[in-house]
Backbone as XML, in Angstrom:
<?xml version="1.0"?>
<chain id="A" units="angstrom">
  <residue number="1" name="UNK">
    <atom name="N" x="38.613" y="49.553" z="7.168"/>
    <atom name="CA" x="38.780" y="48.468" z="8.106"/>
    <atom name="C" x="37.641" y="47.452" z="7.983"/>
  </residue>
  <residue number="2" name="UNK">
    <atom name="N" x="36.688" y="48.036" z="7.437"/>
    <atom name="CA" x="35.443" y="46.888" z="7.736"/>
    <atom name="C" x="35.569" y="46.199" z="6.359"/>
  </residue>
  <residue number="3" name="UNK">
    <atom name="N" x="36.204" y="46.691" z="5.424"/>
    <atom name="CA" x="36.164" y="45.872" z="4.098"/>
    <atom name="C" x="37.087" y="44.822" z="4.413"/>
  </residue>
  <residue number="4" name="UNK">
    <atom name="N" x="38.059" y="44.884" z="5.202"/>
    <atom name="CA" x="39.116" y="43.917" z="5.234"/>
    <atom name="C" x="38.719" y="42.877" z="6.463"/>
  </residue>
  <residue number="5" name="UNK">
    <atom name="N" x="37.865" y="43.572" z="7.331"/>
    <atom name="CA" x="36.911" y="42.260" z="7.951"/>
    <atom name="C" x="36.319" y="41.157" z="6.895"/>
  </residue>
  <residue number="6" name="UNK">
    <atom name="N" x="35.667" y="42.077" z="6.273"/>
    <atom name="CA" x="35.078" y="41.090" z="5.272"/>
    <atom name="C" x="35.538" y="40.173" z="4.243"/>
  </residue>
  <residue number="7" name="UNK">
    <atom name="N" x="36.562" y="40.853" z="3.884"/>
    <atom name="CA" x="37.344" y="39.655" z="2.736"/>
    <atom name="C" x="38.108" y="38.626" z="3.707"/>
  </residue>
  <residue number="8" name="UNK">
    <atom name="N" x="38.202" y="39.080" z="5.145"/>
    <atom name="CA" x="38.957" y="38.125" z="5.820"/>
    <atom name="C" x="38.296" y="36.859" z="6.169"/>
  </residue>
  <residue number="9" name="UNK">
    <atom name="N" x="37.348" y="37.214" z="7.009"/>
    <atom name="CA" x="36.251" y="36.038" z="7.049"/>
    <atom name="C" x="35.390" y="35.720" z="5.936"/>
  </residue>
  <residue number="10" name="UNK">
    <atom name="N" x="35.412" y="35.806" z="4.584"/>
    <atom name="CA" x="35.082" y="35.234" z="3.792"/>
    <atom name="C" x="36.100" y="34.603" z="2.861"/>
  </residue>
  <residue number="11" name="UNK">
    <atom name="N" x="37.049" y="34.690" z="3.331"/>
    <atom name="CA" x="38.524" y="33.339" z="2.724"/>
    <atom name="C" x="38.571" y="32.533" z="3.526"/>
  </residue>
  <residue number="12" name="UNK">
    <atom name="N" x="38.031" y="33.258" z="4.794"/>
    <atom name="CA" x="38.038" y="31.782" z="5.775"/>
    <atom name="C" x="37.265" y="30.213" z="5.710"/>
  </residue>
  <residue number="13" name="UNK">
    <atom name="N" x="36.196" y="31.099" z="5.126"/>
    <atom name="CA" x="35.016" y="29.831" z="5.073"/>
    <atom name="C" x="34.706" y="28.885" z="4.275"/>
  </residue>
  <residue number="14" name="UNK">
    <atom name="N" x="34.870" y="28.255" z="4.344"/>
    <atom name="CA" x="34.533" y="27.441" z="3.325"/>
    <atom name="C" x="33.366" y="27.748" z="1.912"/>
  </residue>
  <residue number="15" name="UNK">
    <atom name="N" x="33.458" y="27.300" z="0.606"/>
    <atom name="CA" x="32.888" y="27.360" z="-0.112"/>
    <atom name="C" x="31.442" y="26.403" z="0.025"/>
  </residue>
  <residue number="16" name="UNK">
    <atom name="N" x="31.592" y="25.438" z="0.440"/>
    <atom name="CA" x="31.235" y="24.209" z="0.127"/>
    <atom name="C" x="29.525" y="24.507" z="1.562"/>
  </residue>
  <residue number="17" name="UNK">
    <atom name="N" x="28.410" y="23.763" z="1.329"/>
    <atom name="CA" x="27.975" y="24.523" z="2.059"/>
    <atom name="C" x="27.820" y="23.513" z="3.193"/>
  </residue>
  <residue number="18" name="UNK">
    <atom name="N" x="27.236" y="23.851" z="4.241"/>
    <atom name="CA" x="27.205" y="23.139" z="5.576"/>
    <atom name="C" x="26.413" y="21.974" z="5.441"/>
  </residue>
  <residue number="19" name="UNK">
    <atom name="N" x="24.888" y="21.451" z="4.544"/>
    <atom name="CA" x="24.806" y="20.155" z="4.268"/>
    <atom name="C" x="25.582" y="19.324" z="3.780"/>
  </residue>
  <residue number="20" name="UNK">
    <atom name="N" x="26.561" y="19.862" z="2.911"/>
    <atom name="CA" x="27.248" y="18.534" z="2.249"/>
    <atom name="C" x="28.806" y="18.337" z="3.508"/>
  </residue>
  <residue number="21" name="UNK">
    <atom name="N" x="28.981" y="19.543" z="3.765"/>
    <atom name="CA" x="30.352" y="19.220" z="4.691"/>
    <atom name="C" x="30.134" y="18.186" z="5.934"/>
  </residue>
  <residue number="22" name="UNK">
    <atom name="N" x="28.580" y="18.255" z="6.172"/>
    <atom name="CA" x="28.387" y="17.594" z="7.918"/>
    <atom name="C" x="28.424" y="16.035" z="7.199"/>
  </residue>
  <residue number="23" name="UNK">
    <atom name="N" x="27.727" y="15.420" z="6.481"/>
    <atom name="CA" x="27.740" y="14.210" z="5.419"/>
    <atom name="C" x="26.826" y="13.779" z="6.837"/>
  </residue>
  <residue number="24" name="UNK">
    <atom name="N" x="26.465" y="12.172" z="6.529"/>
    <atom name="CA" x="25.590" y="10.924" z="7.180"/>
    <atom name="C" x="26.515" y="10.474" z="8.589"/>
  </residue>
  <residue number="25" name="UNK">
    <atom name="N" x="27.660" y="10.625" z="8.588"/>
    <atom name="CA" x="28.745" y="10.067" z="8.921"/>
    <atom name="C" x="28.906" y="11.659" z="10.248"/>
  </residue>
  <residue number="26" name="UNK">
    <atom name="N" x="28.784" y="12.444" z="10.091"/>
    <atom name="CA" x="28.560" y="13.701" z="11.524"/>
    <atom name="C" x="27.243" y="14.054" z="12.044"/>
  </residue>
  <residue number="27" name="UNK">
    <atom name="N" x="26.173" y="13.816" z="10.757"/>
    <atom name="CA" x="24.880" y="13.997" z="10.845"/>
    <atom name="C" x="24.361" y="12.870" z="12.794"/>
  </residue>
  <residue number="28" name="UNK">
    <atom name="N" x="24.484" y="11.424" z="11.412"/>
    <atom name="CA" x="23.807" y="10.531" z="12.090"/>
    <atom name="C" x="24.679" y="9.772" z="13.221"/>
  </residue>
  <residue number="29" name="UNK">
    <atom name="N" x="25.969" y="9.723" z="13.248"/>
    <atom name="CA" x="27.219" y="9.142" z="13.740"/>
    <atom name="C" x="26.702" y="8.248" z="15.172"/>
  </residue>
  <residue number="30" name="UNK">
    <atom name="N" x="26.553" y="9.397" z="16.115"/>
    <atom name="CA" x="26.555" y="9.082" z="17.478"/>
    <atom name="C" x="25.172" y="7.875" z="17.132"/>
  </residue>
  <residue number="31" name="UNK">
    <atom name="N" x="23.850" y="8.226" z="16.743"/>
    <atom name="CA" x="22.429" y="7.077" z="16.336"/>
    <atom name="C" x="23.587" y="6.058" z="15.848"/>
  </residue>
  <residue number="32" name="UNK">
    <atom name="N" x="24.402" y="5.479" z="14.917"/>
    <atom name="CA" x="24.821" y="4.548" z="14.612"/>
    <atom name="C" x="25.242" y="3.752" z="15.622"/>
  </residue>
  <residue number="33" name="UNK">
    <atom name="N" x="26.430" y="4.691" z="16.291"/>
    <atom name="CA" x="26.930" y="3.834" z="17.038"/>
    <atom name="C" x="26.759" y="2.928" z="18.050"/>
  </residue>
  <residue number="34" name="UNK">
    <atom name="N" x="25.361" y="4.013" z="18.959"/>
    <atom name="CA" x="24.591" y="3.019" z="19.628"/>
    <atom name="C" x="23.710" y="2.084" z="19.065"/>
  </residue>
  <residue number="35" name="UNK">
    <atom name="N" x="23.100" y="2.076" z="18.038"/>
    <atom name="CA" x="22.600" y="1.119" z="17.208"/>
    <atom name="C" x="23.086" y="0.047" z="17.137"/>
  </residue>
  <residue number="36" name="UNK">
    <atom name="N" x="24.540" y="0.789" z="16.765"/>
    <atom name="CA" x="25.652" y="-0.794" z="15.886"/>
    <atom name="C" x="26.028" y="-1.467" z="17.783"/>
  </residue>
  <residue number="37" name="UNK">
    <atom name="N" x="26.080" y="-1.030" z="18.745"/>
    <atom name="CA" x="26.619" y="-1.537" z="19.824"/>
    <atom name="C" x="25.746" y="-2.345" z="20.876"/>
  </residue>
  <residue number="38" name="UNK">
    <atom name="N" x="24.366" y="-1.372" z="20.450"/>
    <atom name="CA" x="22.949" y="-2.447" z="20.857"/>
    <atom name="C" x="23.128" y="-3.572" z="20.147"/>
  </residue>
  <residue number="39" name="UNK">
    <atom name="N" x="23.100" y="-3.452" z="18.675"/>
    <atom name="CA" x="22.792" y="-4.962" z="17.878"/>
    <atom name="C" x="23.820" y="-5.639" z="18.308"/>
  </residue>
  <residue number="40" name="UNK">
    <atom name="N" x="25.151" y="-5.659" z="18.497"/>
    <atom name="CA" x="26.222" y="-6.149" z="19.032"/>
    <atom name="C" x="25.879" y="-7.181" z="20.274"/>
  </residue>
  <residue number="41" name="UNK">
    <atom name="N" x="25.965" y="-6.148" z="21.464"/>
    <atom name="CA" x="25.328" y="-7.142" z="22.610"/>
    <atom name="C" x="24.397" y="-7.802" z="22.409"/>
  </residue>
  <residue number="42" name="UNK">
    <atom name="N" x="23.363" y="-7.157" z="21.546"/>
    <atom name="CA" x="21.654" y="-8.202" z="21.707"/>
    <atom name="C" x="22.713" y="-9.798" z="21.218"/>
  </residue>
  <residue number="43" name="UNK">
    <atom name="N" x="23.294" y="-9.512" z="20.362"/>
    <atom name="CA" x="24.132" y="-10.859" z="19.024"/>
    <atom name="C" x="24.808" y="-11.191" z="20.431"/>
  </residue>
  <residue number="44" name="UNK">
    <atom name="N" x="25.278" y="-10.949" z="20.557"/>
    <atom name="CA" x="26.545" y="-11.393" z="21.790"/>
    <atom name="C" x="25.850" y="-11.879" z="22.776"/>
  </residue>
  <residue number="45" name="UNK">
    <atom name="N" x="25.202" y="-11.420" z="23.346"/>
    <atom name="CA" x="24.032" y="-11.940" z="24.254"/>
    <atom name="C" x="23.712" y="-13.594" z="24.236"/>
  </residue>
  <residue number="46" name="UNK">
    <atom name="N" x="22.630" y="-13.167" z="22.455"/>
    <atom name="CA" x="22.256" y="-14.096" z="22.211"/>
    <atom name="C" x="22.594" y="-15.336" z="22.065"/>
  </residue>
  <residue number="47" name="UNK">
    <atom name="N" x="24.306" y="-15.490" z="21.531"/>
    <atom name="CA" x="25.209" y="-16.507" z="21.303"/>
    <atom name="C" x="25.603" y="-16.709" z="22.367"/>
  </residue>
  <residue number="48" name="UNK">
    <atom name="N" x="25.656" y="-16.242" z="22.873"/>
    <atom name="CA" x="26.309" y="-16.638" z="24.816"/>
    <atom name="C" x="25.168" y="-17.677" z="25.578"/>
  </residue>
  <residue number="49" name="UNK">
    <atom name="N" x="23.655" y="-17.190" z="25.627"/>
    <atom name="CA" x="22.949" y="-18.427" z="25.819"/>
    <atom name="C" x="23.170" y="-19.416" z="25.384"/>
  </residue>
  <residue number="50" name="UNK">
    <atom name="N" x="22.968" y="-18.948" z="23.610"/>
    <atom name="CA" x="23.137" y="-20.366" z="23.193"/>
    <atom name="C" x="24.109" y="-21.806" z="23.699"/>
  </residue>
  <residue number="51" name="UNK">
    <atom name="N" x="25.354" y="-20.655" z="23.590"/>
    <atom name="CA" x="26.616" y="-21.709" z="24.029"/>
    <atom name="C" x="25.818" y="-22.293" z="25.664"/>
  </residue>
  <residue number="52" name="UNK">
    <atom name="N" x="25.721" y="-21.501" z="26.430"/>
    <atom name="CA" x="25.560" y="-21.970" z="27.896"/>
    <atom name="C" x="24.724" y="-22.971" z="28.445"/>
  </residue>
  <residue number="53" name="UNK">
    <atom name="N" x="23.563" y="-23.064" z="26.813"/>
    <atom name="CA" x="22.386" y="-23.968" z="27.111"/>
    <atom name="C" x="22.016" y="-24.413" z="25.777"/>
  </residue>
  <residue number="54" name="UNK">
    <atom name="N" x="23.007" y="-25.162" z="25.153"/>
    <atom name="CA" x="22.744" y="-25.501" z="23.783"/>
    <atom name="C" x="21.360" y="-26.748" z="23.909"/>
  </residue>
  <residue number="55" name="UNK">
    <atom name="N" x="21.072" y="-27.374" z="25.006"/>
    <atom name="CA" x="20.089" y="-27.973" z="24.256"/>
    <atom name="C" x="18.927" y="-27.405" z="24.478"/>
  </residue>
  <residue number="56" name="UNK">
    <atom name="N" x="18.765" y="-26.119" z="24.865"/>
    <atom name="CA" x="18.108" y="-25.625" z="24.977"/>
    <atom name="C" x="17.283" y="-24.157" z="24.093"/>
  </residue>
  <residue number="57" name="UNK">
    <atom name="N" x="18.604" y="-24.350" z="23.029"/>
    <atom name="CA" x="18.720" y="-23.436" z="22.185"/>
    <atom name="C" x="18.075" y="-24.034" z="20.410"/>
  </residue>
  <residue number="58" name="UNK">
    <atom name="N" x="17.651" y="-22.931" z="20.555"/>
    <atom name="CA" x="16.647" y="-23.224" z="19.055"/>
    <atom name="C" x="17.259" y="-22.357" z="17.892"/>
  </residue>
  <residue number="59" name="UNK">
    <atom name="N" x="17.137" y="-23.073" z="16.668"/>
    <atom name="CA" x="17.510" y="-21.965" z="15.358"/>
    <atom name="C" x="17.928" y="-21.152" z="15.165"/>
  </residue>
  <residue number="60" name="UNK">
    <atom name="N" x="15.982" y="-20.168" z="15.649"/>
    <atom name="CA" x="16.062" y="-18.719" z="15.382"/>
    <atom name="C" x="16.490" y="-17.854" z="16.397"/>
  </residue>
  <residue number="61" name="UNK">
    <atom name="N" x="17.335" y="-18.304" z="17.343"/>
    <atom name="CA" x="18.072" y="-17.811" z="18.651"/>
    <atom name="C" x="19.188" y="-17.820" z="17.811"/>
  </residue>
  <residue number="62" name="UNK">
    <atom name="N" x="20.277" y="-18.542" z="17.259"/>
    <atom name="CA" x="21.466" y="-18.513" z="16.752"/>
    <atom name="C" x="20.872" y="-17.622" z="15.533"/>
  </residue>
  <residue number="63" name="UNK">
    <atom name="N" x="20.488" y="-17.612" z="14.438"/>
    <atom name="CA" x="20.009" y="-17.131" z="13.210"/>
    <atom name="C" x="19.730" y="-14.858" z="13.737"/>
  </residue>
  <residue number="64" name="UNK">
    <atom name="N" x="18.841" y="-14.955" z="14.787"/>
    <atom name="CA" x="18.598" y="-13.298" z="15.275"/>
    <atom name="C" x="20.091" y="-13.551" z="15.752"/>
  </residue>
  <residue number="65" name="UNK">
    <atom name="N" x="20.654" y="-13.663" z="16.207"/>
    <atom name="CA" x="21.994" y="-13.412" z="16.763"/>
    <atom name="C" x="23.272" y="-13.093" z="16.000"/>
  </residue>
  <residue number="66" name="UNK">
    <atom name="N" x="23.016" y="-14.111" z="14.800"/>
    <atom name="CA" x="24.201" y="-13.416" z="14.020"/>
    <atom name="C" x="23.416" y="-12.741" z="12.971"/>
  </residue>
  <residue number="67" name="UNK">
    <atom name="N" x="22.155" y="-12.544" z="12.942"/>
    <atom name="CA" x="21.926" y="-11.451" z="12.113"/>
    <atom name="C" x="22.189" y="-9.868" z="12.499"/>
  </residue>
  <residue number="68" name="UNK">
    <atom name="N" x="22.430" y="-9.962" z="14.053"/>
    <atom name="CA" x="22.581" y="-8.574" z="14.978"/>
    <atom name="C" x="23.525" y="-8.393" z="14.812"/>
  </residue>
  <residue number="69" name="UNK">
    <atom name="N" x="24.532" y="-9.372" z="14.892"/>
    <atom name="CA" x="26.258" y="-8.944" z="14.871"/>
    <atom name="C" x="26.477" y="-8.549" z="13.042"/>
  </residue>
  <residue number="70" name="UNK">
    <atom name="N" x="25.390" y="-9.279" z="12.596"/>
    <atom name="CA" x="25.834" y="-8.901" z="10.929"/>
    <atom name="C" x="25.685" y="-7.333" z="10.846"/>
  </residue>
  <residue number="71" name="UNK">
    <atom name="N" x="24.318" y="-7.015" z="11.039"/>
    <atom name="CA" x="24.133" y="-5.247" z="11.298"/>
    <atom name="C" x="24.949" y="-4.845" z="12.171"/>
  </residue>
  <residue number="72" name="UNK">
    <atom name="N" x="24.945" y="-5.318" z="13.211"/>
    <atom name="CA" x="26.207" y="-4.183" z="14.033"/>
    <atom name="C" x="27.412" y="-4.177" z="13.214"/>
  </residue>
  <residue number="73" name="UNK">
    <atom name="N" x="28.121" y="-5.342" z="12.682"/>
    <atom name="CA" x="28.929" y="-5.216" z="11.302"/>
    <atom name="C" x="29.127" y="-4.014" z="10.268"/>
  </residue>
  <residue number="74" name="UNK">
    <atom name="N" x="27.875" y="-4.223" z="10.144"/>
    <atom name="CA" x="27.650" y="-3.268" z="9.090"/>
    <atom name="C" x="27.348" y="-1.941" z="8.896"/>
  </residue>
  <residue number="75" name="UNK">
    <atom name="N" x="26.921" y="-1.542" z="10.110"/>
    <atom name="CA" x="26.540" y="0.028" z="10.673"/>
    <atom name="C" x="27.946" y="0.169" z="10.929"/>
  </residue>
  <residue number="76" name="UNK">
    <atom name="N" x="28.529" y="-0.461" z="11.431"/>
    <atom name="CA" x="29.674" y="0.342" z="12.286"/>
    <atom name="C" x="31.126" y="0.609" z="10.470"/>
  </residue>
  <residue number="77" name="UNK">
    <atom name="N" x="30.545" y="-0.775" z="9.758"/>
    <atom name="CA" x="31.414" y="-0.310" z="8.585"/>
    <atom name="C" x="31.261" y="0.755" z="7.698"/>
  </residue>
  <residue number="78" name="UNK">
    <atom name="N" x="29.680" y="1.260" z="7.883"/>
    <atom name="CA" x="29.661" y="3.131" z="6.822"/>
    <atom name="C" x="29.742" y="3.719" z="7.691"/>
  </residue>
  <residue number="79" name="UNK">
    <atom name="N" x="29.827" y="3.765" z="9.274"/>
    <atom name="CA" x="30.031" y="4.690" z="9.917"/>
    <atom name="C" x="31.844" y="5.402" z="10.070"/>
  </residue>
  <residue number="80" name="UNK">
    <atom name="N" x="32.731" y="3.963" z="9.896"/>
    <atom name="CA" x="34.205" y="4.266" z="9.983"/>
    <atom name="C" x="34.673" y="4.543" z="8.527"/>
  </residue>
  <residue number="81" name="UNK">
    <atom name="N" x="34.070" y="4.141" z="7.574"/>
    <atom name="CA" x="34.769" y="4.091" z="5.817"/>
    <atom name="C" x="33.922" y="5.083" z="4.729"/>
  </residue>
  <residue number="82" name="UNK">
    <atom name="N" x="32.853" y="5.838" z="5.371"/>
    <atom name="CA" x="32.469" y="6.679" z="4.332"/>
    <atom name="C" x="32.956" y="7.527" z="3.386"/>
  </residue>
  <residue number="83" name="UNK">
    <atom name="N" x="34.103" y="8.353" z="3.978"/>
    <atom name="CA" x="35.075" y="9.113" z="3.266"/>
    <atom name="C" x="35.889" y="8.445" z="2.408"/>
  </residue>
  <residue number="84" name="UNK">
    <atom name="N" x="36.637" y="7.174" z="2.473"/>
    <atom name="CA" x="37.704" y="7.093" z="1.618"/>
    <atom name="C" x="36.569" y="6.164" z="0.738"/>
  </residue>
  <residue number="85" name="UNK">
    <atom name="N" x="35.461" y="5.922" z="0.349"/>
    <atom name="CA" x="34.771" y="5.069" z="-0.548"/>
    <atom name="C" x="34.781" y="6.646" z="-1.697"/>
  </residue>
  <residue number="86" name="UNK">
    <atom name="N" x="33.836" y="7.369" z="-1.006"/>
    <atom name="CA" x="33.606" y="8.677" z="-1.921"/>
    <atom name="C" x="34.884" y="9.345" z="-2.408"/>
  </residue>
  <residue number="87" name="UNK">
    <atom name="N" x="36.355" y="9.684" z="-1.789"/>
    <atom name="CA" x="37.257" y="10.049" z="-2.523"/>
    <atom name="C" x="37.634" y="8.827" z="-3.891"/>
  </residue>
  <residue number="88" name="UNK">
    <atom name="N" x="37.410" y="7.561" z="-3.549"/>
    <atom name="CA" x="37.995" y="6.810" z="-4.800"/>
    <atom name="C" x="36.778" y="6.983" z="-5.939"/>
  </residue>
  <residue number="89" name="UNK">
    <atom name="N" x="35.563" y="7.047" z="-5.625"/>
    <atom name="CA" x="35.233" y="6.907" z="-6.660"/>
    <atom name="C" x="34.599" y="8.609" z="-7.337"/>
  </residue>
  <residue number="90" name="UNK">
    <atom name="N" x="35.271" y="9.276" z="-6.592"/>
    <atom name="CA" x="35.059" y="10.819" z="-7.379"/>
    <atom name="C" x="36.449" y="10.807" z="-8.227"/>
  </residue>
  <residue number="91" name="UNK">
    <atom name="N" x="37.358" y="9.863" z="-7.407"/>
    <atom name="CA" x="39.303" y="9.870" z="-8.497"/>
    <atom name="C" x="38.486" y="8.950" z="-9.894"/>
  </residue>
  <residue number="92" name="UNK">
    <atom name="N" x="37.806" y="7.852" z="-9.641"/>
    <atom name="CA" x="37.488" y="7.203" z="-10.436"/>
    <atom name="C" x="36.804" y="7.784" z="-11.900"/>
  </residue>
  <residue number="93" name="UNK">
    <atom name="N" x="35.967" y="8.676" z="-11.132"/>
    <atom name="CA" x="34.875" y="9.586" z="-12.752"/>
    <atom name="C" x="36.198" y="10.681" z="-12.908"/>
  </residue>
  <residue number="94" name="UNK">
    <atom name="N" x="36.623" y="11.366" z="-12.281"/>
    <atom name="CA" x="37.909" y="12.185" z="-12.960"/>
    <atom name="C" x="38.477" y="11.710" z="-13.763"/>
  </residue>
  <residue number="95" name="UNK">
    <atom name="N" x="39.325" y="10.402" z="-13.398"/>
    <atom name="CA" x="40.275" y="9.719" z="-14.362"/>
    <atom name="C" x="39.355" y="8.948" z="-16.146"/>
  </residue>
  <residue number="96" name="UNK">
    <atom name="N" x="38.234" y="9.165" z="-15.818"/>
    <atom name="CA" x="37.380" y="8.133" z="-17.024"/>
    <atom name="C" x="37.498" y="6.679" z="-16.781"/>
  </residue>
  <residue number="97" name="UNK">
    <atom name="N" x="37.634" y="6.402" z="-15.914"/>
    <atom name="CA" x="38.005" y="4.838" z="-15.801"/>
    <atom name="C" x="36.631" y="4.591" z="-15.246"/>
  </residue>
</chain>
């Protein structure tokens, strides 16, 4: 009985080991998101003065603002697309292309 414990829960488990299964994307996920949702508002924020008090608004107020929404952009895009980048280009070295 105890041998067949053992082959049982060891078909169960995965091969693969627990660093590579958790990836950046379960690791770091939740840090992104508030990251990407801070830089968001700070950007959103920031453009909202602007509009409300344009002559009062300078450059590097518009310039930090859409540089925040650019990172919040961009955090939030490896946080939702990590997986299907790495399946194409592991199909990619398989195929030789």
């Amino acid at each position: 009985m105890r041998a067949e414990t053992i082959s049982r829960s060891a078909s169960a488990h995965s091969t693969r080991p627990l660093v590579v299964r958790g990836g950046l994307a379960r690791t770091f996920g939740s840090l992104v998101s508030f990251l990407g949702v801070s830089f968001l508002f700070c950007g959103l924020y920031l453009l909202a003065d602007a509009f409300a008090h344009p002559l009062n608004a300078n450059s590097a107020g518009i310039i930090a603002a859409a540089l925040a929404i650019t990172l919040a952009t961009i955090l939030f895009f490896y946080l939702l697309k990590p997986r299907s980048t790495r399946k194409i280009r592991s199909a990619h070295v398989r195929h030789g292309g």
